[in-house]
C-alpha positions as CSV (number, residue, x, y, z in Angstrom):
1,X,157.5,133.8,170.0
2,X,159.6,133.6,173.1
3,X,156.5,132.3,175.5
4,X,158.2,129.0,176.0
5,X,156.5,126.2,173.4
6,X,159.3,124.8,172.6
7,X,161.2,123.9,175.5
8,X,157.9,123.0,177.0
9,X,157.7,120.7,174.1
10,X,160.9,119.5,175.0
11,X,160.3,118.6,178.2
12,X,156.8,117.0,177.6
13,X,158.6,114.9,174.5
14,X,160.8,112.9,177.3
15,X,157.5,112.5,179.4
16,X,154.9,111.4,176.8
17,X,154.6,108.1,175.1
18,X,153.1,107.9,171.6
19,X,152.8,110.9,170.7
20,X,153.8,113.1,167.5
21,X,154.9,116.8,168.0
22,X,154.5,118.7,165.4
23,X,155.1,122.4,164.6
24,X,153.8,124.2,161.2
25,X,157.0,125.8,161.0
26,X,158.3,122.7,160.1
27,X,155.7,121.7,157.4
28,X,156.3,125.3,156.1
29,X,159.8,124.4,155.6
30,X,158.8,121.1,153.2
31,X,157.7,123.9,150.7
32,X,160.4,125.7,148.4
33,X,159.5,129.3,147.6
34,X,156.8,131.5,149.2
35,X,155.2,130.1,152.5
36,X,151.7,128.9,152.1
37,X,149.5,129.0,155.1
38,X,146.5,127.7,154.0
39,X,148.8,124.0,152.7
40,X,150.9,123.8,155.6
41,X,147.9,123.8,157.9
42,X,145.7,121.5,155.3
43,X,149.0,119.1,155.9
44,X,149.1,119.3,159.5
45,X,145.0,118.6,159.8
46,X,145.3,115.4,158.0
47,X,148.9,114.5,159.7
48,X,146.6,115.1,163.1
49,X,143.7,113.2,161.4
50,X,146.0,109.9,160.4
51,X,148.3,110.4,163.6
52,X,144.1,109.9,165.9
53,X,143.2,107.8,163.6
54,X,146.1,105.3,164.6
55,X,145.9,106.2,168.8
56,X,148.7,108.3,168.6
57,X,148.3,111.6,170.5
58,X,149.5,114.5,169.0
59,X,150.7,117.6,170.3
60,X,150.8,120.6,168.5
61,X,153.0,123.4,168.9
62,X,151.8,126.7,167.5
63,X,151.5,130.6,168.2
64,X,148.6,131.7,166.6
65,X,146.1,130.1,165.1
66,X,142.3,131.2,163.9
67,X,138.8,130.5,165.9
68,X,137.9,128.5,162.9
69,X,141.2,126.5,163.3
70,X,140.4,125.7,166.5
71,X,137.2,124.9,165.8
72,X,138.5,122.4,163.2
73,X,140.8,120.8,165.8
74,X,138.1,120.6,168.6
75,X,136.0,118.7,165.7
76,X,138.5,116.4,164.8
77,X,139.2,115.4,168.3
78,X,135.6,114.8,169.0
79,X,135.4,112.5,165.3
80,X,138.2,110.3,167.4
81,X,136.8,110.5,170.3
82,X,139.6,112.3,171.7
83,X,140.3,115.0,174.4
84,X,141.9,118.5,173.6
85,X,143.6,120.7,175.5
86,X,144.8,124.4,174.7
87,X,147.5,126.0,176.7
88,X,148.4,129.5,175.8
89,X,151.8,130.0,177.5
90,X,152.1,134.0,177.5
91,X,154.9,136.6,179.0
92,X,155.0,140.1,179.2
93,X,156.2,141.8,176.2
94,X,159.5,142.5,177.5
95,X,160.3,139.2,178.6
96,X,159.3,138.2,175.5
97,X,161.8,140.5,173.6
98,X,164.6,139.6,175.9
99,X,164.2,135.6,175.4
100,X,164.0,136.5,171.6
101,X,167.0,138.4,171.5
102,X,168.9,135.5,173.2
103,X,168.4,133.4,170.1
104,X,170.6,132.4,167.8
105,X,168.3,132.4,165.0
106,X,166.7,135.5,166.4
107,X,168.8,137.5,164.1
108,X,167.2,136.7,161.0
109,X,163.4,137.8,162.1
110,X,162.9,141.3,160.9
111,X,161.7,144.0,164.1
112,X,158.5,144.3,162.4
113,X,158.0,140.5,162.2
114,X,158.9,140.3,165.7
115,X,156.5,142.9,166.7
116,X,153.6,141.6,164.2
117,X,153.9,137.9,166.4
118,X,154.1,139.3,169.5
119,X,150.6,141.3,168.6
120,X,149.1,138.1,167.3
121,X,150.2,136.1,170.3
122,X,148.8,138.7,173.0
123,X,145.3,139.1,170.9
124,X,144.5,135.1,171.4
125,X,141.5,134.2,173.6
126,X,140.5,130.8,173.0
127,X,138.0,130.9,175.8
128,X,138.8,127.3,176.7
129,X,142.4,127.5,177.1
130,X,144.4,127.2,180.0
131,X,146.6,130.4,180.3
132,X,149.7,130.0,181.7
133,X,152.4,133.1,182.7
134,X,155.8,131.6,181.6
135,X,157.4,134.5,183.1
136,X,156.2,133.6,186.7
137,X,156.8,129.9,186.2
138,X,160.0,127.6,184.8
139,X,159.4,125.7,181.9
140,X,159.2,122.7,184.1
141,X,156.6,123.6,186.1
142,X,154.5,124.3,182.7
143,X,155.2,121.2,181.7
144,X,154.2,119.1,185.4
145,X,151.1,121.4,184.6
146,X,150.2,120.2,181.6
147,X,151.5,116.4,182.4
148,X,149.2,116.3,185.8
149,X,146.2,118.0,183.9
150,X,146.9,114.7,181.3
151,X,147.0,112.6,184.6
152,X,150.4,111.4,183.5
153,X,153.2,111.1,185.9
């Protein structure tokens, strides 16, 4: 929350060509009633799978996600003989408060769900990942980052 994903997203949709974005927010949403984890990420593996499949690149925005997720993903990409990158954009806590607060929608995330996100987000270390300080660099720069390491200009 409030580390930058989605305006990088953004910014990388008007750059990339091909490709599906996809967020499991959004699949969670498709759902009436309580949110299910464990289907919304069973439909986004097999959205990934088929998108592959079909050469379309996908990239995924999400906050958290398991070792064994990843590990799922990094298999998958290597079944399509694709290349996977992880960037974990990341912001000191209070930046990250102060961009949350700006929302809109901010209001309807409790404190303690804020604060629960925000502990999840600081505690991931995929060792692979490219960490990137969102509060040292503009959301275009991530995103030139992330376009030059796909050697897309």
């Amino acid at each position: 929350m409030g580390s930058g994903k989605s305006t990088v997203a953004r910014l990388l949709a008007n750059q990339l060509e091909k490709t599906a974005i996809l967020e499991i927010e959004d699949v969670r949403r498709l759902v009436t009633g309580k949110e299910d984890n464990a289907l919304a990420w069973k439909v986004i593996y097999k959205m990934c799978d088929t998108y592959l499949k079909n050469e379309v690149s996908v990239l995924l925005k999400q906050s958290a996600a398991s070792q064994d997720l990843v590990n799922r993903f990094l298999r998958l990409a290597k079944k399509h003989g694709c290349t996977i990158a992880f960037y974990h954009l990341q912001a000191p806590g209070n930046v990250l408060l102060k961009r949350i607060g700006r929302r809109k929608k901010a209001g309807h995330a409790s404190r303690d769900l804020i604060a629960s996100n925000l502990r999840k987000h600081q505690e991931i270390n995929y060792r692979n990942a490219t960490v990137v300080d969102t509060s040292r660099i503009s959301p275009n720069k991530v995103a030139d980052l992330i376009l030059g390491d796909l050697q897309i200009h």
